[in-house]
N, C-alpha and C positions, 0 to 999 in steps of 0.2 A: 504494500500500500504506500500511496505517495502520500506526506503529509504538507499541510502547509507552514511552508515557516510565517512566526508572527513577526510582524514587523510594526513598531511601533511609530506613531507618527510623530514628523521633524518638530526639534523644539522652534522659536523662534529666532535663534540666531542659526538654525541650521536651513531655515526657509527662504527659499528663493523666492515667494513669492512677494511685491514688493508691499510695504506697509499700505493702506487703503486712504487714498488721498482727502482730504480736507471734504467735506461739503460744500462750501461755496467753489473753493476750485475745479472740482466734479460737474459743477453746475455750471462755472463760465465756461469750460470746454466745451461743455454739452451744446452751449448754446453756440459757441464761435463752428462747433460741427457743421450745428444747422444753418449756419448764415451762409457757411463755404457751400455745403452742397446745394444750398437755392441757387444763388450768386453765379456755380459752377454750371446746376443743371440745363441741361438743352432746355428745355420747356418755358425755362423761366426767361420773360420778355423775348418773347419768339414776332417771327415775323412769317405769314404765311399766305397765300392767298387763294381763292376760289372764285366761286358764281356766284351772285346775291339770286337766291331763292325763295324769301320771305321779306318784304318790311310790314312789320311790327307796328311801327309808330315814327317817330319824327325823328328819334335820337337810337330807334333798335332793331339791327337785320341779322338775318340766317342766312351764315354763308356756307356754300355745301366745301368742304375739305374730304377728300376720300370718301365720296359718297356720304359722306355722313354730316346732317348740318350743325353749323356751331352759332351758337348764339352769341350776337356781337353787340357793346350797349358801346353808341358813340363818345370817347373820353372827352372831356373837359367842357362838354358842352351839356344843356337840357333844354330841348323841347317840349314845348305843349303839351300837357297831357290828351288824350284822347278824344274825351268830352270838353277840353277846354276850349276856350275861344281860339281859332288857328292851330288845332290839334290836328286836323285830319288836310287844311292845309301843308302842314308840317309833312307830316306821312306822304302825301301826293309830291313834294318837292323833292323829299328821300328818295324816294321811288322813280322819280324822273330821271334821276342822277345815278343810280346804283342796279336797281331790279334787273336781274337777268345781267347784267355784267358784268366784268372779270373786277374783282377787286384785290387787294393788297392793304390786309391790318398788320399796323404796326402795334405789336400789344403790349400794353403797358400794366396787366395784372388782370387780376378778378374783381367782380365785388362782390357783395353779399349773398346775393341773388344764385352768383354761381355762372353770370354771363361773362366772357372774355372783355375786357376794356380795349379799347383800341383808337388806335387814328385810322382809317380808312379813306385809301387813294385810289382812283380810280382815274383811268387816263391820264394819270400824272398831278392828277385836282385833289388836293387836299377836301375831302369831303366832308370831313368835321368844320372845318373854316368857312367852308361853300355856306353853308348849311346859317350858320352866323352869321355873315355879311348879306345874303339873301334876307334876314330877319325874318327866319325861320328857325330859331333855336336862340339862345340866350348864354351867353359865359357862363360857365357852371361855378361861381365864385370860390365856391368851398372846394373844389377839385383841380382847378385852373393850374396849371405848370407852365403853357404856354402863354408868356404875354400880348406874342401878336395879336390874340383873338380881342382885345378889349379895342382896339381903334377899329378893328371890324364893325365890333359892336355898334361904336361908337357912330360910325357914318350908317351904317342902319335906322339906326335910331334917327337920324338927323334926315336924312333922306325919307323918313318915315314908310321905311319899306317891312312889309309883310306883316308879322302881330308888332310892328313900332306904330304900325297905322291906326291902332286902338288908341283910345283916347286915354286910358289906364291900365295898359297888359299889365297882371298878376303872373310873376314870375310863377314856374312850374311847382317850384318845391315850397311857397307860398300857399298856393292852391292845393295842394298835397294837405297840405296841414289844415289849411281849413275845412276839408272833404273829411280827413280823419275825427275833428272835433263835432260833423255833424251827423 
């Protein structure tokens, strides 16, 4: 019969293995992990492009990528809600510009929602800008990165083109809030 030999296990100065690091230490590695593999990963701030197969609304299209469509809410900008006044203006001007045509989102994250954020070009036409300077969308203040879009605005407004021609547009996310409280 074989028996086993016992073997006792290594004291601490006979352990290789190393002492068990700080908690906070454990915890800013953890976290600097995560920033490298987003930062590193393909996926994060990708650039891709397809067919517009859907719009949505004034500020949101389904672009088909590998057969499969993705839902794209236009960055830095917000359009008219749906029922709002020049909501479905909004939508028809989207749609003029993009429906059924090759587009290119530059993306610049998620939101909430789970829609891809993006710039989207088409023909070479910055269509988040188009979409502004038509005064058919609004600077999205809270989101804004690029500042070109505010003198867009700006001659919209002044030129009293598309909802700047209301006597008192109610910005989107204004109207948001007051739908919610009623």
């Amino acid at each position: 019969m074989i028996q086993a030999a016992s073997v006792d296990p290594p004291t601490t100065k006979e352990s290789k293995i190393p002492p068990r690091l700080p908690q906070q230490r454990r915890q800013v590695l953890a976290a600097l992990l995560m920033a490298w593999a987003l930062v590193a990963s393909p996926a994060a701030w990708a650039e891709f492009s397809g067919q517009v197969v859907a719009v949505l609304d004034g500020d949101t299209i389904d672009v088909l990528v590998d057969r499969q469509p993705v839902r794209v809410r236009l960055a830095q900008i917000d359009a008219p809600e749906k029922r709002q006044a020049f909501g479905t203006r909004a939508r028809q001007a989207l749609a003029a510009m993009v429906f059924r045509q090759p587009v290119t989102v530059d993306e610049a994250g998620q939101d909430r929602y789970g829609r891809v954020l993006g710039t989207v070009y088409t023909a070479g036409v910055n269509v988040n800008a188009a979409m502004v300077s038509q005064g058919m969308a609004w600077v999205y203040r809270q989101y804004v990165k690029d500042k070109t879009l505010y003198p867009l605005e700006a001659d919209a407004r002044r030129q009293r083109l598309g909802l700047w021609a209301d006597a008192e547009p109610i910005a989107p996310w204004e109207y948001r809030k007051m739908r919610k409280w009623q």
